[in-house]
C-alpha positions as CSV (number, residue, x, y, z in Angstrom):
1,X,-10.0,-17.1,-20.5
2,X,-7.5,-16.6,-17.5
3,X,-5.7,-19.6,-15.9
4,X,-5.9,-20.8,-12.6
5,X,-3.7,-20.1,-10.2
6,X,-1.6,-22.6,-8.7
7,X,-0.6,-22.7,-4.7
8,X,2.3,-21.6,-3.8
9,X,5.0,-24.2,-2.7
10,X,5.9,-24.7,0.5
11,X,9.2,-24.3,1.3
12,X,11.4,-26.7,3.5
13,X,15.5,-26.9,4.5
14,X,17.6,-24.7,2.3
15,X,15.4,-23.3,0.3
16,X,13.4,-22.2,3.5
17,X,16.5,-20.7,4.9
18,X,17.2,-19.0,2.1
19,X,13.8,-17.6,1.2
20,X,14.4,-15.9,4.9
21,X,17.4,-14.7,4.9
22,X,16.6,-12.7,1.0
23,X,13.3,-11.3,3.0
24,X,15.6,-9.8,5.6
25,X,18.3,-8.5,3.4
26,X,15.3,-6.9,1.6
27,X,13.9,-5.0,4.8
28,X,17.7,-4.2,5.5
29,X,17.8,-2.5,1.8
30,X,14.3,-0.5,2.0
31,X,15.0,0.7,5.5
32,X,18.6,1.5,3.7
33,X,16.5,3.3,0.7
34,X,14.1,5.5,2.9
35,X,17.5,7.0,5.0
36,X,18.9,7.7,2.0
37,X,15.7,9.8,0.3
38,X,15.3,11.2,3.9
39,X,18.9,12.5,3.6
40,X,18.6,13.7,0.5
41,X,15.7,16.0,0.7
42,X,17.2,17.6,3.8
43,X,20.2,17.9,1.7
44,X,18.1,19.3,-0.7
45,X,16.2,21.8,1.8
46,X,19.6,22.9,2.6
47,X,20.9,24.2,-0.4
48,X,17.4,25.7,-0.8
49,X,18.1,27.6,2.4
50,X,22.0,28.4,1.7
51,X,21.3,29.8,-1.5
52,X,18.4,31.9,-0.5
53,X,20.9,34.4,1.6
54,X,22.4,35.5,-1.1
């Protein structure tokens, strides 16, 4: 049988502070992540296009 889950702590001073500042460093890296897969399929679509002319 499964066991129950417990509530998640609240968080209060420090810990609160630094529970925020980790979740925006996180949005900063997957906003950092989709530029770089954006860039790399036009870079990608590029070569696709270069190397097609000859």
């Amino acid at each position: 049988m499964a066991k129950p889950i417990r509530n998640t702590p609240i968080l209060y001073g420090k810990d609160a502070s630094a529970f925020i500042e980790n979740s925006q460093k996180c949005k900063d890296l997957n906003a950092r992540i989709a530029e770089r897969s954006r860039i790399e399929k036009s870079i990608l679509k590029l070569q696709s296009l270069l190397s097609s002319q000859h």
